[in-house]
LUMMI-946153 format. One line per 5 residues: number of its first residue (from 1); their letters; for each residue x, y, z of C-alpha. Coordinates in nm, 3 decimals, always signed. Example, Ala and Ser with C-alpha at 12.3 -4.5 7.8 and 13.67 -1.06 7.14 Angstrom:
# residues 2
1> AS> +1.230:-0.450:+0.780; +1.367:-0.106:+0.714
# end
This chain:
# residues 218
1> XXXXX> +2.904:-0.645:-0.106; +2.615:-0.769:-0.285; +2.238:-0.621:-0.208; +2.126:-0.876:+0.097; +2.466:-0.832:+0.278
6> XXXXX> +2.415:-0.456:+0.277; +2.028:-0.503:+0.365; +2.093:-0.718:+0.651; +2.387:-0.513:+0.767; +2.163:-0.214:+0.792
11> XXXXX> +1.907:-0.411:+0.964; +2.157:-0.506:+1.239; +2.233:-0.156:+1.255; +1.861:-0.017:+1.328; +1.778:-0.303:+1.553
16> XXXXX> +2.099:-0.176:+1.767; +1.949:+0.128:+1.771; +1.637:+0.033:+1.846; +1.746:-0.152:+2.174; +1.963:+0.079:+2.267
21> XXXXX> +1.685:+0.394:+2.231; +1.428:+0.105:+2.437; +1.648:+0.113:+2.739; +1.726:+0.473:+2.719; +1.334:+0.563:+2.767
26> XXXXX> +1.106:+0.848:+2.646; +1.257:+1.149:+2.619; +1.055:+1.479:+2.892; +0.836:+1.562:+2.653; +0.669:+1.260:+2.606
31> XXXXX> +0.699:+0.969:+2.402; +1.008:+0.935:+2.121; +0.931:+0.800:+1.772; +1.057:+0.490:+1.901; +0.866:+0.471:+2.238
36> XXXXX> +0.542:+0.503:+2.019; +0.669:+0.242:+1.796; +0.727:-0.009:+2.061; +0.356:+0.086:+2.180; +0.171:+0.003:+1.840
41> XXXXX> -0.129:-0.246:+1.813; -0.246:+0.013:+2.119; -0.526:-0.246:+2.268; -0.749:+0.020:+2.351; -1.137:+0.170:+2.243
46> XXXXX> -0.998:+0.444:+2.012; -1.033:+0.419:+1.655; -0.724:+0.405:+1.444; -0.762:+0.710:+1.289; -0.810:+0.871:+1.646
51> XXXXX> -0.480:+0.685:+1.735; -0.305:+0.860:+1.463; -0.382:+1.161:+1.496; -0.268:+1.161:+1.889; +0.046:+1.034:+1.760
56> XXXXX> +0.281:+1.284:+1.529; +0.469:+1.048:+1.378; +0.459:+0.823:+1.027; +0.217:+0.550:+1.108; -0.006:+0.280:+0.885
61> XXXXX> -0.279:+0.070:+0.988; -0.164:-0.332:+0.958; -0.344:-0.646:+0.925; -0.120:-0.947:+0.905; -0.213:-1.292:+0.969
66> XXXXX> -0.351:-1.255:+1.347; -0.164:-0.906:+1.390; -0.399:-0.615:+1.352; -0.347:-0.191:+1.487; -0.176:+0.072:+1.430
71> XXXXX> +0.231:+0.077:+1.401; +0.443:+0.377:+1.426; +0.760:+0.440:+1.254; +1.056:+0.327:+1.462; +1.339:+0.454:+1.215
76> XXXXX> +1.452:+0.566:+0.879; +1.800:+0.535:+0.713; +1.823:+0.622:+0.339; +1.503:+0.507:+0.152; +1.463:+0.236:+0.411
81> XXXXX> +1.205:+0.256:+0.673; +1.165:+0.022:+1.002; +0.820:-0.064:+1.160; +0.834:-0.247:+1.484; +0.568:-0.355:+1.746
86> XXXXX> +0.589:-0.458:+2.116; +0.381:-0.800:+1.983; +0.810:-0.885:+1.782; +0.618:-0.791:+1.411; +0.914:-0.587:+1.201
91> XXXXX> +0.815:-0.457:+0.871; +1.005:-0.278:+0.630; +0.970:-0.060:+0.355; +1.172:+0.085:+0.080; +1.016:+0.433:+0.007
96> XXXXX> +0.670:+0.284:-0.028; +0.701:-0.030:-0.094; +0.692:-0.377:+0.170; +1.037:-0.542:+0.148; +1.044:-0.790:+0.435
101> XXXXX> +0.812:-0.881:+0.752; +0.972:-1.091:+1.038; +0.755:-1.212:+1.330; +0.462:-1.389:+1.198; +0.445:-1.768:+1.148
106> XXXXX> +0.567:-1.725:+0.765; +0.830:-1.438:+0.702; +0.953:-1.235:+0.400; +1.265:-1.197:+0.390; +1.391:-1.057:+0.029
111> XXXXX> +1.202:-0.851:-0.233; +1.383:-0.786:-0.551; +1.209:-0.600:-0.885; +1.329:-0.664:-1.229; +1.345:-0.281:-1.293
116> XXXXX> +1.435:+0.039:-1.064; +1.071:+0.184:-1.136; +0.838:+0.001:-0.874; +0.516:-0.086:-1.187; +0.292:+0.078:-0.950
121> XXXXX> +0.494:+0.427:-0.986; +0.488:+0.366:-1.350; +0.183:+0.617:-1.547; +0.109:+0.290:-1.764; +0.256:-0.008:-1.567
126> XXXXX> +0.452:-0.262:-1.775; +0.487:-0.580:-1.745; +0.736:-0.681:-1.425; +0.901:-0.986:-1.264; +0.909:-1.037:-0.841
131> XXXXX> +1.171:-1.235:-0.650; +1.058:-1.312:-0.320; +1.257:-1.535:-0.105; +1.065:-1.620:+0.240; +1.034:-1.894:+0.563
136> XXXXX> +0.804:-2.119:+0.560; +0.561:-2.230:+0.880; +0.822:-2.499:+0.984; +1.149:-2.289:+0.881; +1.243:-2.405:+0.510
141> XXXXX> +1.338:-2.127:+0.303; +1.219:-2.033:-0.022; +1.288:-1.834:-0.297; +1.061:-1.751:-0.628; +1.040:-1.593:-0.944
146> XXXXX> +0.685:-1.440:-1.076; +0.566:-1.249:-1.363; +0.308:-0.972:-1.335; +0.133:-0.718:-1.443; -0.083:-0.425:-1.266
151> XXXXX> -0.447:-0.317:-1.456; -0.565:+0.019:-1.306; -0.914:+0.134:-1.277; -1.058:+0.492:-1.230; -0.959:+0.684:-0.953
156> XXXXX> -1.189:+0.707:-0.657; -1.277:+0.852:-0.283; -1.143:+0.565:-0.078; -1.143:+0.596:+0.310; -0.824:+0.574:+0.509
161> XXXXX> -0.754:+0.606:+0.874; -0.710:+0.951:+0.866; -0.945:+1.071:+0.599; -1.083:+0.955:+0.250; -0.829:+1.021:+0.004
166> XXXXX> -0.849:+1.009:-0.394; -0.686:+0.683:-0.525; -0.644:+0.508:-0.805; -0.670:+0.105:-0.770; -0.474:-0.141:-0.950
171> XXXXX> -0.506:-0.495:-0.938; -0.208:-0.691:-0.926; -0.159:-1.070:-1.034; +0.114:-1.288:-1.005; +0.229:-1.610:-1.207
176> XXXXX> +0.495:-1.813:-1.031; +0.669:-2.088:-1.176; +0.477:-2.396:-1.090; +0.139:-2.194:-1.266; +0.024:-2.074:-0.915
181> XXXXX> -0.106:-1.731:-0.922; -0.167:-1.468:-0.624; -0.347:-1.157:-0.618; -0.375:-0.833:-0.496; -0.539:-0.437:-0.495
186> XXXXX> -0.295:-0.138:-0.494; -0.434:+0.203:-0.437; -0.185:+0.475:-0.560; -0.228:+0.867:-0.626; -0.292:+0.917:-0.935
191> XXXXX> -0.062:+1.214:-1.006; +0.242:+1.125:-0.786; +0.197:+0.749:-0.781; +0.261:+0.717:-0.439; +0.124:+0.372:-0.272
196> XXXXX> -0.151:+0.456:+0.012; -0.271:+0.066:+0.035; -0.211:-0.297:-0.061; -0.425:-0.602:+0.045; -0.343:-0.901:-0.111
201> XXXXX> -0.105:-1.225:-0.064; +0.203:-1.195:-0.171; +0.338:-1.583:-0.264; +0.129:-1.896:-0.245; +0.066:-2.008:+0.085
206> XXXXX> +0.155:-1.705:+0.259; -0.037:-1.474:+0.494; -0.267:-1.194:+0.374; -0.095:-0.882:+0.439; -0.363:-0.560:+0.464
211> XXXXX> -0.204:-0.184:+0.551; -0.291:+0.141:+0.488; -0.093:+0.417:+0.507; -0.195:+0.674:+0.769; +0.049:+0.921:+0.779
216> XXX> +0.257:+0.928:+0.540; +0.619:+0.941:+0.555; +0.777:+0.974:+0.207
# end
């Protein structure tokens, strides 16, 4: 079974879950990681670092196309972890990383590295080459290659929902194919090289994507 085939069967998978845990409700105590999933983009006065504190679970602030809030985890299997929102936005991520989006106008829907080391969890990134394969605003797939490379600054204080946080930014540009480029700012810790942020496109054309991690889950 090649890569996709597993990725997509585990995505069946933890949406099954997912609907089944929705019908079964919140557990006595309150809400379940899921029922606070299914609540995020809360459209209420609080702040989102106020919203993530009154809610224990993983959670990351999001800006994506039209969708902005907070979003809780929903689940986790293996490295792979699920994002939904009541609004039909999925996101996931492998450890730290954005692997596929589904329920915006365009949608991601592969993310393959040329190396197992992620550049941005590399002490001196080298240079790296993307696949992306994604669905365009009136369905057509696509799939591209691009080179890159990541140049990182001097770490700094930079604020977060929960908290300023020491980080290290890295700007990130891509070369695709046909000469187009897209760009983009990491922030990682600068002794674990963990990823706390990305803003940035991610293929020509597409949606800026903005989140932030505000509690972490790795």
């Amino acid at each position: 079974m090649d890569q996709q085939a597993l990725f997509q069967g585990r995505l069946r998978a933890v949406l099954l879950f997912l609907l089944l845990a929705s019908q079964a409700g919140c557990a006595s105590d309150g809400l379940t990681p899921l029922g606070a999933s299914l609540q995020a983009l809360l459209p209420n006065s609080e702040s989102l670092g106020d919203q993530a504190r009154d809610i224990p679970y993983a959670s990351l602030a999001i800006k994506a196309g039209d969708v902005r809030g907070l979003m809780v985890m929903g689940a986790q299997q293996g490295g792979f972890s699920y994002w939904p929102s009541r609004e039909g936005l999925l996101l996931t991520f492998q450890d730290d990383a954005l692997m596929t989006f589904t329920g915006l106008e365009q949608e991601l829907l592969s993310t393959r590295y040329d190396s197992a080391t992620l550049p941005w969890q590399q002490a001196s990134p080298a240079p790296f080459r993307i696949t992306l394969r994604w669905r365009g605003t009136q369905g057509q797939l696509h799939s591209d290659v691009a080179g890159g490379q990541l140049h990182c600054g001097e770490p700094s204080q930079r604020s977060l929902p929960m908290g300023n946080r020491l980080l290290q930014p890295c700007e990130q540009r891509l070369t695709w194919t046909d000469g187009s480029q897209t760009e983009a700012t990491l922030w990682r810790d600068p002794q674990t090289f963990a990823l706390w942020e990305w803003n940035g496109q991610l293929w020509p054309g597409a949606p800026r994507v903005h989140w932030q991690v505000a509690r972490q889950w790795w």
